[in-house]
C-alpha positions as CSV (number, residue, x, y, z in Angstrom):
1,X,0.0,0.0,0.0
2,X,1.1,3.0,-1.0
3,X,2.1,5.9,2.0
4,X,-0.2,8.9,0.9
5,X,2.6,11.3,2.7
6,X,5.1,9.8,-0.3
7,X,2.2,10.5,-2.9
8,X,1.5,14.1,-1.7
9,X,5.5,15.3,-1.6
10,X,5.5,13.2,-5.0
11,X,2.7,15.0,-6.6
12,X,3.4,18.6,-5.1
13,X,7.4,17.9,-6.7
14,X,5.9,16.8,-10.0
15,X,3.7,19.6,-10.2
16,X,6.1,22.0,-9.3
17,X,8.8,20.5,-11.9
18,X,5.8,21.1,-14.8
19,X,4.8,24.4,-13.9
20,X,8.8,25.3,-13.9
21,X,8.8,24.0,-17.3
22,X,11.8,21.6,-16.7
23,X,10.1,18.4,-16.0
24,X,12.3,15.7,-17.6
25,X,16.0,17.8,-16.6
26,X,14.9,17.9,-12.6
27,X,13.0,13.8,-12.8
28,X,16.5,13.4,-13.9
29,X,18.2,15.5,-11.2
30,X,16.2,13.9,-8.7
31,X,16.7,10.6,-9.6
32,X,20.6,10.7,-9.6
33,X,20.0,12.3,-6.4
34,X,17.9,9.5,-4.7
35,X,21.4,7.4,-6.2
36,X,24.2,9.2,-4.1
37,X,22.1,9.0,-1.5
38,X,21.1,5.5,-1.4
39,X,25.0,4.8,-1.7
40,X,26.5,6.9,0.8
41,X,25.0,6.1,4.6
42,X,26.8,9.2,6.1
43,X,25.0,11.7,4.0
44,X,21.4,9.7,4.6
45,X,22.3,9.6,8.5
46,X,22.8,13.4,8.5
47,X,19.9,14.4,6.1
48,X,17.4,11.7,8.0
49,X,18.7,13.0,11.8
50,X,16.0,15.2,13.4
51,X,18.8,16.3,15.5
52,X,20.5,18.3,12.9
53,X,19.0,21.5,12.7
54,X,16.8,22.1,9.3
55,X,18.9,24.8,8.0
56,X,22.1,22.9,8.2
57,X,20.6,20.0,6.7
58,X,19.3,22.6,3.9
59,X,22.9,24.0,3.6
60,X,24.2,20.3,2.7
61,X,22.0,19.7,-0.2
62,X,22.6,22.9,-1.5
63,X,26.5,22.8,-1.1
64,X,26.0,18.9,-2.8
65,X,24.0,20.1,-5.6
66,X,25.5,23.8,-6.3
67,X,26.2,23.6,-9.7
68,X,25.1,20.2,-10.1
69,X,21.5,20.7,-10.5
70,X,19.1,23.1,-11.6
71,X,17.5,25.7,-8.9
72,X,14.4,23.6,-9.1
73,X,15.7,20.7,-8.2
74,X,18.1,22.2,-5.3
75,X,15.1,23.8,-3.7
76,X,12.6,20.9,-4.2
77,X,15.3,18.7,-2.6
78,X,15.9,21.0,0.1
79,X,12.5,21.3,1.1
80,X,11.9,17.2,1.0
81,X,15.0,17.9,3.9
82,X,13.5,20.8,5.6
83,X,10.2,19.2,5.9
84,X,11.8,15.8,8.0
85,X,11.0,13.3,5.0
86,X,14.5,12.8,3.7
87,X,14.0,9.0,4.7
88,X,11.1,8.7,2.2
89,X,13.1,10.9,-0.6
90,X,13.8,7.4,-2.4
91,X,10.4,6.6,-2.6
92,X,9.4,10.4,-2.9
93,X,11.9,10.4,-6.3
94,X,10.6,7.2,-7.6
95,X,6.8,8.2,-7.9
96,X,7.6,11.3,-9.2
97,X,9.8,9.3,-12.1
98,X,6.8,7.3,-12.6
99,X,4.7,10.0,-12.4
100,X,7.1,11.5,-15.0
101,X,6.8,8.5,-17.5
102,X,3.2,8.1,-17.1
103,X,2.7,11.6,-18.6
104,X,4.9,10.3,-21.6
105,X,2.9,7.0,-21.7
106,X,5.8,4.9,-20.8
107,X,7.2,2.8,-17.9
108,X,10.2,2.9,-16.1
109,X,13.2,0.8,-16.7
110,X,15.5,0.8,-14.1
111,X,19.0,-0.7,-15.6
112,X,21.2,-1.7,-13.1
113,X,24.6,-1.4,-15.1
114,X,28.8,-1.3,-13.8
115,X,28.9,1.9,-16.0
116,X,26.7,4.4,-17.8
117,X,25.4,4.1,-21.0
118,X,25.9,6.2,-23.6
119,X,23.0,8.0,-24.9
120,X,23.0,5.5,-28.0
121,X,23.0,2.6,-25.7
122,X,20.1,3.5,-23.9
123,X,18.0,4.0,-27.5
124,X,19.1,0.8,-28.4
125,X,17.9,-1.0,-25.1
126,X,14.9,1.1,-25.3
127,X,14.2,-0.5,-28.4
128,X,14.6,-3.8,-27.4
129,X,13.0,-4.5,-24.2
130,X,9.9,-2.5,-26.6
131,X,10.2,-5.6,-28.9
132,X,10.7,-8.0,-25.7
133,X,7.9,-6.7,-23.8
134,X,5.6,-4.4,-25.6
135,X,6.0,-1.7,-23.8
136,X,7.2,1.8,-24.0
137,X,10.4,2.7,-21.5
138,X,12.3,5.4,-20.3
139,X,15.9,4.0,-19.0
140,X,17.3,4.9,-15.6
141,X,20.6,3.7,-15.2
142,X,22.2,2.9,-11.8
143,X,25.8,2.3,-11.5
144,X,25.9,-0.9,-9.5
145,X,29.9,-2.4,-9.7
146,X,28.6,-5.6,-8.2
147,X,27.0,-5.9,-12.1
148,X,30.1,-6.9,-13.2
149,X,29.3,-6.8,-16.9
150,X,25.8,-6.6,-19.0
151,X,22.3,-5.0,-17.1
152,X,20.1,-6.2,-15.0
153,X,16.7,-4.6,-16.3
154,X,13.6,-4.0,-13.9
155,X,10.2,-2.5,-15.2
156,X,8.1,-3.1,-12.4
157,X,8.1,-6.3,-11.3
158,X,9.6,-7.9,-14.2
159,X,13.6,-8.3,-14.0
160,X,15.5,-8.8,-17.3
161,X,19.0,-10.4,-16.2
162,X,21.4,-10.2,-18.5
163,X,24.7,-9.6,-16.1
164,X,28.0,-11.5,-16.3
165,X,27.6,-12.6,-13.1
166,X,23.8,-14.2,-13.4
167,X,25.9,-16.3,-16.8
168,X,28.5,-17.0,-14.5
169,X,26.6,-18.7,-11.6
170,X,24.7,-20.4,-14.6
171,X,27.9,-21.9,-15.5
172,X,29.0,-22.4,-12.5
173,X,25.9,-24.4,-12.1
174,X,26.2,-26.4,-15.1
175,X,29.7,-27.8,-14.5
176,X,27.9,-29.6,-11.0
């Protein structure tokens, strides 16, 4: 069941991000940012810890995304922080991306991958899990080392493995 605090910050950031104009840039923005945070426990801890005044959590988001991001997405961040709910920012980002695609009459694909992909790439894989699943896509790739090689490929509930190391453990398997 879906948390309807996650769904109000989710459509109050998606509304804001169309009325700005700038809707695919700051999905974008987001999503990277729900990344760095999911992979660094330090900078969750600090933005999650009630203890830390408001403002100084603020100031961190701002001094991580100066530059980095557009003033949309600083602010919107920021005031996911301000408000307490930087636990739920994840899941925040993630409805607002689906949100996002939904407009576009797509799904999310989330690519788990040990590098980016080049624009080209993603076309191409956008093509193909069309002609695999019938759906529309929009790729999101996460940098995941532990991938070794290839994508893993979520949409929904559906995973597409095609990583080195799911081949590998099917070797592996084979040879017992």
């Amino acid at each position: 069941m879906a948390d309807p605090r996650v769904d109000a910050y989710a459509d109050a950031l998606f509304a804001v991000a169309v009325a700005e104009g700038n809707l695919a840039t700051v999905e974008d923005e987001l999503f990277q940012f729900s990344q760095a945070l999911g992979s660094n426990d330090d900078l969750r801890a600090t933005l999650a810890d009630g203890a830390v005044p408001a403002a100084r959590r603020q100031q961190v988001v701002e001094d991580l995304l100066d530059g980095r991001a557009s003033a949309t997405t600083s602010a919107l961040v920021s005031m996911v922080v301000a408000a307490g709910r930087a636990a739920d920012l994840p899941a925040i980002v993630a409805a607002v991306v689906e949100r996002g695609a939904a407009s576009r009459n797509r799904a999310v694909a989330t690519v788990r991958s040990a590098i980016d992909l080049s624009a080209d790439q993603r076309s191409r894989l956008e093509a193909a899990i069309h002609t695999s699943t019938g759906r529309e896509v929009e790729v999101k790739v996460v940098i995941d080392p532990s991938v070794l090689g290839g994508a893993v490929t979520e949409i929904g509930d559906d995973i597409i493995d095609g990583s080195v190391r799911r081949r590998l453990n099917q070797l592996r398997e084979s040879f017992r």
